[in-house]
C-alpha positions in Angstrom: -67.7 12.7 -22.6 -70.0 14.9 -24.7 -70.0 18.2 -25.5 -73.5 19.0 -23.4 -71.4 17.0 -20.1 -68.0 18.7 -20.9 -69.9 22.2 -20.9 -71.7 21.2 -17.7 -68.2 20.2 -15.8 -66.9 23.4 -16.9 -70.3 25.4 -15.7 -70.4 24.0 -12.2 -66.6 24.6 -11.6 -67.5 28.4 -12.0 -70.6 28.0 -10.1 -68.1 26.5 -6.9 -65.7 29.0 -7.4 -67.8 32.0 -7.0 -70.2 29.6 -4.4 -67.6 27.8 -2.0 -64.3 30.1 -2.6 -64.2 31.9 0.8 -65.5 28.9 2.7 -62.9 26.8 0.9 -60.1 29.1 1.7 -61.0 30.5 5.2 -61.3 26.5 6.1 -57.8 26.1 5.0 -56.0 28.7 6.1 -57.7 28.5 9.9 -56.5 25.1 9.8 -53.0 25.7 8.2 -52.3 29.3 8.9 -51.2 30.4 6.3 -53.2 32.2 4.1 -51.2 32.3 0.5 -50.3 28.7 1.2 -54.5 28.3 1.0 -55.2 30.4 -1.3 -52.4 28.5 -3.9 -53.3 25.4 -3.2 -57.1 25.7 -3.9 -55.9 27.8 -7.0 -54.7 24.8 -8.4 -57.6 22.5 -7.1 -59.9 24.7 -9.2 -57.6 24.3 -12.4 -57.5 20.5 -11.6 -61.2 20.6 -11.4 -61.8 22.3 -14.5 -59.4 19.4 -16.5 -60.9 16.6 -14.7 -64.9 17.1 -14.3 -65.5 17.6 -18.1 -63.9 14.8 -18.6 -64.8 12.7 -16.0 -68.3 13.9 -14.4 -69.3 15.9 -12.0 -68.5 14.5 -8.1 -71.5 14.1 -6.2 -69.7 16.4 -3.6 -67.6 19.1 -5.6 -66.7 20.9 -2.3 -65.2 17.4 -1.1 -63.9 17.3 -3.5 -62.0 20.7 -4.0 -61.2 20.5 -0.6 -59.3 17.1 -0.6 -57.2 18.3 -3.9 -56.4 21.4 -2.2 -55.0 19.6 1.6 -52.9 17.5 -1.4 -51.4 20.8 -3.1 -51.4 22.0 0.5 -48.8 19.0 1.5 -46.9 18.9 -1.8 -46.1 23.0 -1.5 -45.4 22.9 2.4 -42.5 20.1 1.3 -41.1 22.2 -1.3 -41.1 25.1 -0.1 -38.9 23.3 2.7 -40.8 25.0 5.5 -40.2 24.6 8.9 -40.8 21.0 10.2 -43.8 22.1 12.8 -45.7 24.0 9.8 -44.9 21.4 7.7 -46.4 18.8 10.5 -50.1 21.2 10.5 -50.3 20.8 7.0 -49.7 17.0 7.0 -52.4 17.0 10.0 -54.5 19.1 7.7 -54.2 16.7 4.7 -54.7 13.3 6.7 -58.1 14.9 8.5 -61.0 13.0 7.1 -63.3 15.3 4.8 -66.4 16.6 6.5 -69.8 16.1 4.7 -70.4 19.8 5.0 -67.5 22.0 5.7 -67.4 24.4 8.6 -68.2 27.8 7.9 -65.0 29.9 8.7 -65.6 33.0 6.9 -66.1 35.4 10.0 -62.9 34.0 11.3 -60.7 35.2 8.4 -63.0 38.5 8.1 -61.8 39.8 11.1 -58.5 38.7 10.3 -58.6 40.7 7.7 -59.7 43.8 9.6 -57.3 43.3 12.9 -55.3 46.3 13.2 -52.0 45.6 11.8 -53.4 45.6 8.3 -54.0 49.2 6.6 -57.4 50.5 7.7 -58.0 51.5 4.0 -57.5 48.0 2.5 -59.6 45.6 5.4 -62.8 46.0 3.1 -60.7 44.8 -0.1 -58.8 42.7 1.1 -62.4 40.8 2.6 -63.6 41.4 -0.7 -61.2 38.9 -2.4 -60.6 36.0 0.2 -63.9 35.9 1.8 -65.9 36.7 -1.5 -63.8 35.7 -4.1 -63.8 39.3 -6.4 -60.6 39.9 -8.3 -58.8 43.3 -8.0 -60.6 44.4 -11.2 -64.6 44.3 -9.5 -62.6 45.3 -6.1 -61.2 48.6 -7.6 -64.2 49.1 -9.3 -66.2 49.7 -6.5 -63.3 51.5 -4.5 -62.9 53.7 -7.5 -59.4 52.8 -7.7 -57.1 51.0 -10.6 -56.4 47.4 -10.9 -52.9 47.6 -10.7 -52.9 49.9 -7.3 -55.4 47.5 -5.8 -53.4 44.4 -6.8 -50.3 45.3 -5.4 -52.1 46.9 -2.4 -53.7 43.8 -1.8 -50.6 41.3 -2.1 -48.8 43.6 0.2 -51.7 43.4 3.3 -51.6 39.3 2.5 -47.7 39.5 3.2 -48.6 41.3 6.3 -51.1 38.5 7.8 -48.0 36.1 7.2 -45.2 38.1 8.9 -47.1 39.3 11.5 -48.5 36.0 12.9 -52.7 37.1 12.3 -54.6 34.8 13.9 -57.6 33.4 12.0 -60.2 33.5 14.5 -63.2 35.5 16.2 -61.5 38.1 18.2 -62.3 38.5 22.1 -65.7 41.1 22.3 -64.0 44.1 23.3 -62.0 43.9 20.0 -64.7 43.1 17.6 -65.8 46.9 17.4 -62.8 48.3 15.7 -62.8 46.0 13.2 -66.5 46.2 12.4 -66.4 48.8 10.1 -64.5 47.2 7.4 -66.7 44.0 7.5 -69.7 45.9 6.7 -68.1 48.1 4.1 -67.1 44.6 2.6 -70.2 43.2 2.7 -71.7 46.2 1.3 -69.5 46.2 -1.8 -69.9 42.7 -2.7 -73.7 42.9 -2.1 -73.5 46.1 -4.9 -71.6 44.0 -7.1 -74.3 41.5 -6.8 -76.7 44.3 -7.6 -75.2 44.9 -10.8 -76.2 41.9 -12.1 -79.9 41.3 -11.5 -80.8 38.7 -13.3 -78.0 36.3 -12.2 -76.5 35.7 -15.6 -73.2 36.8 -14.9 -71.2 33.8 -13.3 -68.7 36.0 -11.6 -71.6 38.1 -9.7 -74.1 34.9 -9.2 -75.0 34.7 -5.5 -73.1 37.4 -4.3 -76.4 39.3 -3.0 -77.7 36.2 -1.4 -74.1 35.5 0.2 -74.1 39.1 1.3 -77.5 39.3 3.2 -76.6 36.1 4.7 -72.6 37.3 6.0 -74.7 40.6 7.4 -77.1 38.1 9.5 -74.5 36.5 10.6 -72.3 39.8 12.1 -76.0 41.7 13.8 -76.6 38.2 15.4 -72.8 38.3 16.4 -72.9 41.5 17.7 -77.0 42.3 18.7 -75.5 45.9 20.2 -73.8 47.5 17.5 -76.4 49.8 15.6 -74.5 49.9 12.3 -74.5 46.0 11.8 -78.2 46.5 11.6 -78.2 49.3 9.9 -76.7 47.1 6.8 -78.7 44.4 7.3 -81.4 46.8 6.8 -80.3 48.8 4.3 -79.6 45.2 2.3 -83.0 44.5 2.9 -84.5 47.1 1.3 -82.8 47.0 -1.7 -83.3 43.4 -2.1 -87.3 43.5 -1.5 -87.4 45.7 -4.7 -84.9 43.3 -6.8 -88.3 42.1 -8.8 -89.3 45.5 -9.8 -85.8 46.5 -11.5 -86.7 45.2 -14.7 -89.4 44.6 -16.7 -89.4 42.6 -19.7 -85.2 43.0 -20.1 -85.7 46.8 -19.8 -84.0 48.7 -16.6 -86.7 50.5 -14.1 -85.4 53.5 -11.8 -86.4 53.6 -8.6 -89.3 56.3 -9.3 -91.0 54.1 -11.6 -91.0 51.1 -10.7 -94.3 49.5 -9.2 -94.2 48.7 -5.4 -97.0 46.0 -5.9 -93.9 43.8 -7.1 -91.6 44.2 -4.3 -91.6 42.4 -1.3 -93.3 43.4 1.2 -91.6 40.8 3.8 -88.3 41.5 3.3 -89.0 45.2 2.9 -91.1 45.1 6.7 -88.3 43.0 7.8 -86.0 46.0 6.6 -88.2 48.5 8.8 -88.4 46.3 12.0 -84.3 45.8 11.8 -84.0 49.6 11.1 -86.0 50.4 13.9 -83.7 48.5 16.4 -80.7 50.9 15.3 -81.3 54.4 17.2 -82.1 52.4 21.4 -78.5 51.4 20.7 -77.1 55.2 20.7 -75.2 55.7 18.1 -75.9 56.6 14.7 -73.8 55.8 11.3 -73.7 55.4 7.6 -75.3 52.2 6.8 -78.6 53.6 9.5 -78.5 56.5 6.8 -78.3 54.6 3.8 -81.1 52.4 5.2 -83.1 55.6 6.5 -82.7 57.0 3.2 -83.9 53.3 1.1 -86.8 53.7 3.9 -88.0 57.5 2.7 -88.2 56.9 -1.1 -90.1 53.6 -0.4 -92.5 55.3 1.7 -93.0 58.6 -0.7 -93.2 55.4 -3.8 -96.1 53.8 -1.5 -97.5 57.4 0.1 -97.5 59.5 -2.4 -96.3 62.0 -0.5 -93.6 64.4 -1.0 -90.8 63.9 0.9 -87.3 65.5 -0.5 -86.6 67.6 2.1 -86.7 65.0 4.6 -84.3 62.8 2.2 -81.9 65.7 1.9 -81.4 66.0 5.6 -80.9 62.7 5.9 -78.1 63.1 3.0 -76.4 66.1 4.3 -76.0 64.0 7.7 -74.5 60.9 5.7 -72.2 63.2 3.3 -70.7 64.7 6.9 -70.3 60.9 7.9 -68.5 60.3 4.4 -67.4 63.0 2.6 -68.2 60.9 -0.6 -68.5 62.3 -4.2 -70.8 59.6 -4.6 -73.0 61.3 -1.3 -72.9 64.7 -2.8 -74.0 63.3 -6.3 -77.3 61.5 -4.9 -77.7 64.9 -2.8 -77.5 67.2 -5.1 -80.2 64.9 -7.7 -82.7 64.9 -4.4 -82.2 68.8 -4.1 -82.7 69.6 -7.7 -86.4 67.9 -7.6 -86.8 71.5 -4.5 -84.3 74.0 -5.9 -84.6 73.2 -9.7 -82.0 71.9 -12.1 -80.3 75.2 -12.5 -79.5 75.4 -8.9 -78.2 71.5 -9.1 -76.0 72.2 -12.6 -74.3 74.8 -10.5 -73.5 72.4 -7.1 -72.7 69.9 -9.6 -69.5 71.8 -10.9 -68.4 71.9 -7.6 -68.0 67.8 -7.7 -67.4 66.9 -11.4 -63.7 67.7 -10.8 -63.2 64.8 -8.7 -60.9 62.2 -10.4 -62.9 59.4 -8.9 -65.8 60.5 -10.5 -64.4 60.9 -14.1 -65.3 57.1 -15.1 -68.3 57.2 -12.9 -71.2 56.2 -15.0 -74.1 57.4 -12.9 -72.4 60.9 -12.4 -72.5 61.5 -16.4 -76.3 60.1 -16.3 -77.0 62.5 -13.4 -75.4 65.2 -15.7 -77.7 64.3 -18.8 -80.8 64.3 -17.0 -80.1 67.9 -14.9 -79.1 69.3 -18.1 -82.1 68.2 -20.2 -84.5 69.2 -17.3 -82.7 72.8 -18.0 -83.3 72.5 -21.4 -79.4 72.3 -22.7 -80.1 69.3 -24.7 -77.1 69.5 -26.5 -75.1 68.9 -23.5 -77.1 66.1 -21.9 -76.7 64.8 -25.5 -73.1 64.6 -25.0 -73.5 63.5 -21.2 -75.6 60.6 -22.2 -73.5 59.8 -24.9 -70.3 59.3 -22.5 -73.0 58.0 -19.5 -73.5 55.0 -22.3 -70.0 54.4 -23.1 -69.6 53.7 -19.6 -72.1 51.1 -19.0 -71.5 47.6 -18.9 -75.4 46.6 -18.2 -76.8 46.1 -21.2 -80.2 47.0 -19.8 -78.9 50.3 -18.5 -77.7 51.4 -21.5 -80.5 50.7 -23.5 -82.5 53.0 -20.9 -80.1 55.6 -21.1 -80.1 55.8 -24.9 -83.8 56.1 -24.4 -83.4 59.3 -22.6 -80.7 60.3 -25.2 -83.4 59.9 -28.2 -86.4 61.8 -26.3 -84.0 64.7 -26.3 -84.8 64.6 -29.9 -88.5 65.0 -29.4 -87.8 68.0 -27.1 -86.0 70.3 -29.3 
């Protein structure tokens, strides 16, 4: 095979992985029940892949194909594992079932697997993030502000705990769902954020994930129609993703304030209103409805004109008392800052900067620059932009930030 076909095989084997991974492996562990069992098997189906379709061509069906090397793997571990002869029997049953054109979708199943009761409340959301979504525990502790190595062996533990305790994979009765809610969305919200990150779909590990997120949170509001927070998401996802177009503009990064609203979409974002808008007849009011409420005031002072920070800092305050997130109280004090002035926000700032989850936190060092050159210390934002850019990965990002960083020069 040529180098251009070799290079293709190689592409479209990452494509699957990130594409098909949680359908793959919530397919075969609902069938097999057994999760790691799954999760090795199709391990090896995507090494197997990556050997066999550069060299011999892509399959007209790559899922098919995955799937029936992975029942194979599935069969040949079962046996040496010597496993009991009735799991060993589900496997085989698994293995000789004829492939489907299009496999069942059996992601919600293992979600709420993940989220049933038995497993640690504060690892649901991660532990979703890497079987249903396929992140590794370096983009999971990323977004949970955590290290790799806690994660990992945080994660392995909860995966143990599905296999001793006998978790069924399937869609709980109603009365359960509730309690397990809130670690679906927070899932789906971190994997739509990592998503985020990349824009312009040109990293292969992030590709889809926004897409795959949106989609995940239609398919929990039209589970449960009642619960006001699974809207809330699906709102707040919305929004953001109607203003996707106006993030950059010719490679460069756009903020929020300046970007132009005739480029976002106006579907999506009316969609975003309509859901939103469903929330509060339900009675109950939570952090996603904030976020979204929040996404909804700075579009309509973008489109209005009209000042509106006040009205975003109550609705902060209210989601901080929900949270209790440094994050929260960042974004807060940044709102408050544009009514009280940046001298007022240095000084609430102090009160957070001590927080060892925000030490690495990029956006908290930009939020740093920018109050501090507002006061007119351009020394220090200097510095702050300075760290703010050693932090960023988006190479966009940190061209805007070193923007910032050079007009302090103009400023002295």
């Amino acid at each position: 095979m040529n180098p251009v076909e070799s290079r293709k095989g190689h592409d479209l084997a990452d494509l699957v992985a990130r594409r098909s991974y949680g359908r793959l492996v919530a397919f075969l562990a609902t069938r097999s029940w057994d999760l790691t069992l799954a999760e090795d098997a199709l391990s090896e189906a995507f090494l197997a892949a990556l050997a066999d379709w550069p060299r011999n061509g892509c399959p007209a069906n790559p899922d098919a194909w995955l799937m029936t090397a992975a029942k194979r793997k599935m069969i040949d571990a079962a046996r040496s594992r010597k496993r009991d002869q009735a799991a060993i029997e589900a496997t085989v049953n698994l293995v000789t079932e004829p492939d489907l054109p299009e496999i069942p979708d059996r992601r919600l199943s293992l979600m709420f697997a993940c989220a049933h009761p038995s497993i640690e409340v504060g690892i649901r959301a991660p532990l979703i993030l890497q079987l249903v979504l396929g992140l590794n525990a370096n983009e999971i502790a990323s977004a949970f502000l955590t290290s790799p190595a806690a994660m990992g062996k945080r994660l392995v533990r909860a995966k143990e705990k599905i296999r001793i305790a006998g978790i069924p994979f399937r869609i709980p009765e109603t009365k359960e769902l509730p309690e397990r809610l809130g670690a679906i969305l927070e899932a789906i919200y971190a994997a739509y954020s990592e998503g985020w990150i990349d824009p312009a779909g040109v990293d292969p590990g992030r590709r889809n994930l926004t897409e795959e997120s949106i989609y995940l949170s239609r398919l929990v509001a039209e589970l449960l129609p009642k619960e006001a927070e699974a809207l809330g998401l699906l709102a707040l996802l919305l929004y953001s993703h109607g203003r996707s177009r106006s993030r950059r503009f010719q490679d460069e990064y756009v903020p929020l304030s300046a970007q132009d609203p005739n480029l976002w979409d106006a579907s999506i974002i009316a969609e975003a209103e309509k859901t939103l808008l469903r929330a509060p007849s339900l009675g109950s009011i939570g952090r996603f409805q904030l976020e979204a409420s929040i996404q909804s005031a700075h579009i309509f002072r973008r489109v209005t004109g009209r000042a509106n920070q006040a009205d975003i800092c109550q609705l902060y305050d209210a989601l901080f008392q929900i949270t209790q997130s440094p994050v929260v109280a960042l974004n807060q004090i940044l709102v408050r800052a544009e009514l009280d002035g940046p001298e007022n926000a240095l000084k609430l700032l102090q009160s957070i900067v001590m927080d060892s989850r925000l030490r690495d936190y990029q956006p908290s060092w930009a939020a740093r620059a920018e109050l501090l050159a507002k006061a007119n210390a351009l020394q220090e934002a200097y510095q702050a932009y300075e760290i703010a850019i050693g932090l960023e990965h988006d190479p966009a990002v940190r061209r805007f930030l070193r923007k910032r960083q050079k007009a302090l020069n103009s400023n002295a």
